[in-house]
C-alpha positions in Angstrom: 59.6 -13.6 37.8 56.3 -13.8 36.3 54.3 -16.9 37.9 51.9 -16.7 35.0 54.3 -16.8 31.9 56.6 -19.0 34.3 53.6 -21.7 35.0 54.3 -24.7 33.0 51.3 -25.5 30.1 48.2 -26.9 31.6 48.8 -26.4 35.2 45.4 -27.3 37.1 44.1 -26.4 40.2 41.5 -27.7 42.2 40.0 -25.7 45.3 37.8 -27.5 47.9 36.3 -25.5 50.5 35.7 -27.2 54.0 32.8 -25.5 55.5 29.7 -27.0 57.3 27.6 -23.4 57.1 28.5 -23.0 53.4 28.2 -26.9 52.7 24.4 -26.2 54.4 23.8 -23.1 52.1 23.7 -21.0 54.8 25.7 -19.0 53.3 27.7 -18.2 50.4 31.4 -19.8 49.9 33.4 -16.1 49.1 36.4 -17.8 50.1 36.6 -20.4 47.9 35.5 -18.4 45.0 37.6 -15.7 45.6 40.7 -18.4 45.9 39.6 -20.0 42.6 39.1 -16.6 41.2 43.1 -15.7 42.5 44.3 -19.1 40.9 43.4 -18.3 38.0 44.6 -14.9 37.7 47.9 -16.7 38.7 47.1 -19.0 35.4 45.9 -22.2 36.6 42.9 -24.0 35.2 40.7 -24.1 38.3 37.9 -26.8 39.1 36.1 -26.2 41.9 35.7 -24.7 44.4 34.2 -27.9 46.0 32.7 -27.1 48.7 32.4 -29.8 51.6 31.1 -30.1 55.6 33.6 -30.3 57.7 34.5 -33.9 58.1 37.7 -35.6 58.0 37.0 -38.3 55.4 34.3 -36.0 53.2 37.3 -33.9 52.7 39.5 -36.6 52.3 37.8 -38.0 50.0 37.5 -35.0 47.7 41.5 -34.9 47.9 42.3 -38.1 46.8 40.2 -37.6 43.6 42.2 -34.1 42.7 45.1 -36.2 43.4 43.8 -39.3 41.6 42.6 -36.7 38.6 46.2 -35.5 38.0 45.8 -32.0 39.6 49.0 -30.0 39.6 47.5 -27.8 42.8 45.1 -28.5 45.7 44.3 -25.5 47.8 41.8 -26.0 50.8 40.3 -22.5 52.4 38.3 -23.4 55.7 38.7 -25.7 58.4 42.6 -25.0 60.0 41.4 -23.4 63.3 41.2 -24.2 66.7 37.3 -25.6 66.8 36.5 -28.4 67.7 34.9 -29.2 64.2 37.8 -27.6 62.2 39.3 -30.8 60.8 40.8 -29.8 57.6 44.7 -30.6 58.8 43.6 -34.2 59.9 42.3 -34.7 56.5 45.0 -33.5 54.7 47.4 -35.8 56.8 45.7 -38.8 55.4 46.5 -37.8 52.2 49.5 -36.5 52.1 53.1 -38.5 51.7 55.4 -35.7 51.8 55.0 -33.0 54.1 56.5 -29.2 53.3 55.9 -27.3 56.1 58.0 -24.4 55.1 55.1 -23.4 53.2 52.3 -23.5 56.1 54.9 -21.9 58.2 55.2 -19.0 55.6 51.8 -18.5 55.5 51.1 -17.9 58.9 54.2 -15.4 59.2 53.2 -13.5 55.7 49.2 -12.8 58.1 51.0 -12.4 61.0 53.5 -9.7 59.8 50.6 -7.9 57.8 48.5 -7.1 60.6 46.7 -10.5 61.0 47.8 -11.8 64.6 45.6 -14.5 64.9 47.2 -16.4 61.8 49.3 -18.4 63.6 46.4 -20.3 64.7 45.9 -21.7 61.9 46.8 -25.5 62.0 47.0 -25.7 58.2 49.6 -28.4 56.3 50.7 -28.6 53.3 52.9 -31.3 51.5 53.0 -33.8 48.1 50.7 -36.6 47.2 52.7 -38.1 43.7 52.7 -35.0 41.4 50.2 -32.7 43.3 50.7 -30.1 46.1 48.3 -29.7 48.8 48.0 -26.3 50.7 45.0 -25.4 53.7 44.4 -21.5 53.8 42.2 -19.9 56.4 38.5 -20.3 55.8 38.3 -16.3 54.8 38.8 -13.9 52.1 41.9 -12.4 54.3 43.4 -15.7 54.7 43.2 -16.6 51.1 44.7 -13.0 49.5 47.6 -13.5 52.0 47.8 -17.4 50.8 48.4 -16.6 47.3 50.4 -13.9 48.0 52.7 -16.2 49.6 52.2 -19.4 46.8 51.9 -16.8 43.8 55.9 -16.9 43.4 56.3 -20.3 44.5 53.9 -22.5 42.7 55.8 -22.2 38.9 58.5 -23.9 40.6 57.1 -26.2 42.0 54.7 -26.7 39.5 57.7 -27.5 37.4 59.8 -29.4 40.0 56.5 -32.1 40.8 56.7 -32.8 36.9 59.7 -33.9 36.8 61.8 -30.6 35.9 65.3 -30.1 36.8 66.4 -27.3 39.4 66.8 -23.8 38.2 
């Protein structure tokens, strides 16, 4: 399969970027740019990335608009660990209705099996809000290549599947 000639017409992404040092601009965002840069390859308009200090209802907030702006795709990079200020999963919670944890859960294998064994600390959800998915990567370049390498063959289907189309 080909996700990019497979991605349905006008699939939009939106990537927010939970970070209070990059929020500060003390330092650049790489993850979020190189996640926006991977969506696109993938075929996804991209807004974003958004970048955000971590707090629960900052990110929230920033969410609920993708959602609210018909997004297709939301894809957080930061904020899944185990710090105290890491709050990216509570966030998402609020937004989310439908959680699909398959996907977290193959994310944190697909680091962990490549030589990554500190992925499965990463606390990050994803699940449904109406039409739009919502995934939380690692807050690093690493954690976002392994991220799309997992969602790459995934997200034309469910692109597809949260507008409506039947199974294939």
């Amino acid at each position: 399969m080909d996700p990019v000639s497979d991605l349905p017409a006008g699939a939009r992404a939106v990537v927010v970027t939970a970070s209070n040092r990059a929020s500060a601009g003390v330092y650049e965002d790489r993850s979020g740019q190189a996640l926006a840069a991977g969506l696109r390859e993938l075929g996804f308009a991209v807004e974003g990335p958004h970048v955000r200090p971590d707090d629960t209802e900052a990110l929230a907030s920033v969410l609920r608009d993708a959602v609210d702006a018909g997004a297709d795709l939301v894809v957080t990079t930061g904020g899944t660990g185990l710090s105290p200020t890491d709050v990216t999963p509570e966030a998402t919670r609020a937004v989310v209705e439908r959680e699909a944890p398959g996907i977290a859960e193959a994310v944190r294998r697909y680091g962990a099996e490549n030589g990554v064994p500190t992925a499965v600390l990463s606390r990050g959800l994803a699940g449904t809000t109406g039409r739009t998915l919502i995934v939380n990567l690692p807050g690093s370049t690493g954690g976002v290549k392994d991220g799309l390498a997992v969602l790459g063959p995934l997200l034309p289907h469910v692109v597809s599947q949260l507008r409506g189309g039947d199974h294939v």
